[in-house]
DRENDO-1510 file (C-alpha; in Angstrom, 1 decimal, always signed):
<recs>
REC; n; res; u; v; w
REC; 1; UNK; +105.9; +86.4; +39.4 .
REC; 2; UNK; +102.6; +87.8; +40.0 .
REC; 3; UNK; +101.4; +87.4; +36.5 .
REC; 4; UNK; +102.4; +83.8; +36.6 .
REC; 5; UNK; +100.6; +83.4; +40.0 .
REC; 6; UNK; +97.2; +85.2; +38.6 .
REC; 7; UNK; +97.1; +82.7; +35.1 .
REC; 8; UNK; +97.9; +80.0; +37.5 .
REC; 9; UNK; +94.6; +80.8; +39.3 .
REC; 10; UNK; +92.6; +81.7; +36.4 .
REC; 11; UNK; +93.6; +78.2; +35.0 .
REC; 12; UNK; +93.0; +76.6; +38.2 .
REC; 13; UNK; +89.6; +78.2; +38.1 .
REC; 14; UNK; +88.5; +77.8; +35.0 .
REC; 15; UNK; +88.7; +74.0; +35.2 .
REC; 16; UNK; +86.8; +73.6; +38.3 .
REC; 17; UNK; +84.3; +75.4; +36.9 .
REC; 18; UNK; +84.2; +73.4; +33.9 .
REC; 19; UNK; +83.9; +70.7; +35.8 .
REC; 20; UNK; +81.1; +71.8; +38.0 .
REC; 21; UNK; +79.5; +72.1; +35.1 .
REC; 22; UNK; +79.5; +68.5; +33.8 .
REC; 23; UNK; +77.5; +67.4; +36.5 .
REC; 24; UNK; +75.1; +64.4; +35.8 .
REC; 25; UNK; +71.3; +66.3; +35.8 .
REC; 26; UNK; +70.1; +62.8; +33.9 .
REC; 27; UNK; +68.5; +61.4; +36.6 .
REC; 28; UNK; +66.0; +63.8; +37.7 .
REC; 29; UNK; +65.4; +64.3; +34.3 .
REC; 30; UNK; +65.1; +61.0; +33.1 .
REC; 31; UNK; +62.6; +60.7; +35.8 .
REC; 32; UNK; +60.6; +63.8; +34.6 .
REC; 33; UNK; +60.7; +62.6; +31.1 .
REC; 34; UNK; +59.1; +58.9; +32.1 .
REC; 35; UNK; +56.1; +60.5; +34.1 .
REC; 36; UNK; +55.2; +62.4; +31.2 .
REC; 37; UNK; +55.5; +59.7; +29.3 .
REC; 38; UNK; +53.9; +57.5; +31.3 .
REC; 39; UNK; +50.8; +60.2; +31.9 .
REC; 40; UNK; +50.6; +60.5; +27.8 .
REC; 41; UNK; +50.7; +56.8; +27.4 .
REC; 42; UNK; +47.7; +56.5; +29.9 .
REC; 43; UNK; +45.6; +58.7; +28.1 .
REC; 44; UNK; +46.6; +57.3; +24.7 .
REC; 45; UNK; +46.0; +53.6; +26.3 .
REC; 46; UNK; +42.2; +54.4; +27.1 .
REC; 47; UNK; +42.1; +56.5; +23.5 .
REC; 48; UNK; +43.4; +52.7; +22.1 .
REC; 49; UNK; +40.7; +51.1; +23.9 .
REC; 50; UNK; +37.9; +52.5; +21.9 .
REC; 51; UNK; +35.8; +50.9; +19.5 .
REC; 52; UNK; +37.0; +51.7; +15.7 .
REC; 53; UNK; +33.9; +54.0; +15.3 .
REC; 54; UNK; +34.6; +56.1; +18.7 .
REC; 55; UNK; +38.7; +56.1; +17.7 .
REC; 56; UNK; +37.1; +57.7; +14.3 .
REC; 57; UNK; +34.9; +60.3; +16.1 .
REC; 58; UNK; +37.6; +60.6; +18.6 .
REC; 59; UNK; +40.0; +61.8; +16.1 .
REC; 60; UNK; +37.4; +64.0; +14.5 .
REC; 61; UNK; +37.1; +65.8; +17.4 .
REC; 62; UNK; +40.7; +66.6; +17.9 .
REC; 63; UNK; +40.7; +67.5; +14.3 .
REC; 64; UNK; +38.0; +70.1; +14.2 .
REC; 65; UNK; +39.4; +71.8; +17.5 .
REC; 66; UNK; +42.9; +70.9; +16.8 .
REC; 67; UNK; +42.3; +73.2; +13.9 .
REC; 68; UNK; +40.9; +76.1; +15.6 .
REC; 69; UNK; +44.0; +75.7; +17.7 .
REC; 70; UNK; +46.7; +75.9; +15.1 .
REC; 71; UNK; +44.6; +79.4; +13.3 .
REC; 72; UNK; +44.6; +80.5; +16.9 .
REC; 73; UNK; +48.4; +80.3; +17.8 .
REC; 74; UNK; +49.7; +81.6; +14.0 .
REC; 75; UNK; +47.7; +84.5; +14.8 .
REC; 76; UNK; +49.4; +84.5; +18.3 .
REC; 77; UNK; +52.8; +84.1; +16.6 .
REC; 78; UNK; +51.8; +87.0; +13.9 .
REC; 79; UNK; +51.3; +89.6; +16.9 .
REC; 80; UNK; +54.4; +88.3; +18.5 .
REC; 81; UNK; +56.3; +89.4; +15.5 .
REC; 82; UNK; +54.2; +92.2; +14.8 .
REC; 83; UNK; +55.6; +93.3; +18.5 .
REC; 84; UNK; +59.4; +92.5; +17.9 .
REC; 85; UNK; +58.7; +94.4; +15.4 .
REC; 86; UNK; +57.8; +97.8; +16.8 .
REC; 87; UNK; +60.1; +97.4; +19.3 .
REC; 88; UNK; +63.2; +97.6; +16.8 .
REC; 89; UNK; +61.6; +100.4; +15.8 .
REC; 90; UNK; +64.2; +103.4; +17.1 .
REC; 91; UNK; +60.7; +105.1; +18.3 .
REC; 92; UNK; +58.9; +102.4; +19.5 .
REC; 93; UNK; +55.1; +103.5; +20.1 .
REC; 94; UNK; +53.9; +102.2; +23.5 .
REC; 95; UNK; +50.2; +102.4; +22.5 .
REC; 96; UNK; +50.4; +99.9; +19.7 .
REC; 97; UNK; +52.6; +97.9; +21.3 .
REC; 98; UNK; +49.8; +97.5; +24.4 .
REC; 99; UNK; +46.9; +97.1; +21.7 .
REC; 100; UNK; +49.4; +94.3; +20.2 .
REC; 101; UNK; +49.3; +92.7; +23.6 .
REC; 102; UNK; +45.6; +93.1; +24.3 .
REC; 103; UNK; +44.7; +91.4; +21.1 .
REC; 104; UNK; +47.2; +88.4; +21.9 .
REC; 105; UNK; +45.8; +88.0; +25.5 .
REC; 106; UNK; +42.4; +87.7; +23.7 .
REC; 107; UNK; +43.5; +85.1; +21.4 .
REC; 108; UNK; +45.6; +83.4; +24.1 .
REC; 109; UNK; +42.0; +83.2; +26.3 .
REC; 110; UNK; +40.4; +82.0; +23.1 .
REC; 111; UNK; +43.3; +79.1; +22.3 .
REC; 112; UNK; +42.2; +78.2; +25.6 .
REC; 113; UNK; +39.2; +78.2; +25.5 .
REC; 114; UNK; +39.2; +75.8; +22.6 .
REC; 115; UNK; +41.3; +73.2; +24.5 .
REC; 116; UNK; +39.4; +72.9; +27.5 .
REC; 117; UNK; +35.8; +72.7; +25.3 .
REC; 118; UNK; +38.2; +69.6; +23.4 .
REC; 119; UNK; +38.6; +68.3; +27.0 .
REC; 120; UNK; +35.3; +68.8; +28.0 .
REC; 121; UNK; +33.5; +67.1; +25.0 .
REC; 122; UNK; +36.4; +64.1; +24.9 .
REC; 123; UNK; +35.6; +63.5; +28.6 .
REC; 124; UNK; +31.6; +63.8; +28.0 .
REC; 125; UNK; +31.4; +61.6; +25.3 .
REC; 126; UNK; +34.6; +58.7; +25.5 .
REC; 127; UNK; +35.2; +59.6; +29.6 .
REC; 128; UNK; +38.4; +60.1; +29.1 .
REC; 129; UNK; +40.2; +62.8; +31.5 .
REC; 130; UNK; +42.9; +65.1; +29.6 .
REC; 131; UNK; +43.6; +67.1; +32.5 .
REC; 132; UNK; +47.4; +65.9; +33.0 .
REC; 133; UNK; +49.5; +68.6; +31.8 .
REC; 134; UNK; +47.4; +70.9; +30.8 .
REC; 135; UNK; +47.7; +72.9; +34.4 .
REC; 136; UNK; +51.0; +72.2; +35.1 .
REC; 137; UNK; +52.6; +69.6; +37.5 .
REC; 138; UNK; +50.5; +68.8; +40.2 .
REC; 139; UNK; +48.0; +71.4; +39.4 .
REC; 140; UNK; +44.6; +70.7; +39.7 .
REC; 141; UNK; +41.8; +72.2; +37.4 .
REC; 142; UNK; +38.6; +71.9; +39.9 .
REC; 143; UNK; +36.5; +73.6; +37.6 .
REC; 144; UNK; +36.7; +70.3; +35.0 .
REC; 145; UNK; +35.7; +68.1; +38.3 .
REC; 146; UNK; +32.0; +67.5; +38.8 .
REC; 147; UNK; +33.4; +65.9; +42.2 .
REC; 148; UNK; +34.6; +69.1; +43.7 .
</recs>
């Protein structure tokens, strides 16, 4: 009796919690998904509104930093590896594993770096702000504002 008591409980509670599980998240993130949307579409609407020449020097821009971007996170993504690496390692040496980490902080300053210097020069020569995003929601990055 008591073992048909105890899988009628564990049926009982297996199903409610299967259940609590299904609920409908869509809403909230259909909503998050539209304002980024709608933030990227913004920014691409002001990029569409250049002239031919500036969309051309536009996308030269994001090219040539775009570029320093992608060397930047494959080395990233090298040291990340480099660090799973050592720590499968059944004596895992601490001190190469912190070097590992000090030369990805670097390069995760310089990717950085590199996008806020694309920001800066897209804003300085087209006026476009990129700063949606970049900081996080509702973040503000007052040392991009010449306002503040």
């Amino acid at each position: 009796m008591k073992k048909m008591l105890i899988i009628g409980i564990l049926a009982l509670s297996a199903t409610s919690f299967a259940n609590s599980a299904s609920v409908d998240h869509s809403a909230h993130n259909k909503t998050e998904i539209k304002s980024e949307n709608t933030k990227k579409s913004g920014m691409m609407n002001q990029i569409n509104n250049l002239s031919a020449e500036q969309q051309k020097e536009y996308h030269a821009i994001h090219e040539k930093h775009m570029s320093k971007t992608k060397n930047i996170m494959l080395d990233i993504k090298e040291i990340n590896i480099q660090i799973q690496k050592e720590m499968l390692n059944e004596k895992s040496d601490s001190k190469k594993i912190a070097r590992l980490i000090d030369k990805k902080s670097i390069l995760q300053a310089d990717k950085e770096k590199e996008m806020l210097k694309f920001k800066i020069e897209v804003k300085e020569k087209f006026g476009i702000k990129m700063m949606d995003g970049m900081m996080g929601k509702g973040k503000k990055c007052k040392m991009m504002d010449k306002n503040s």
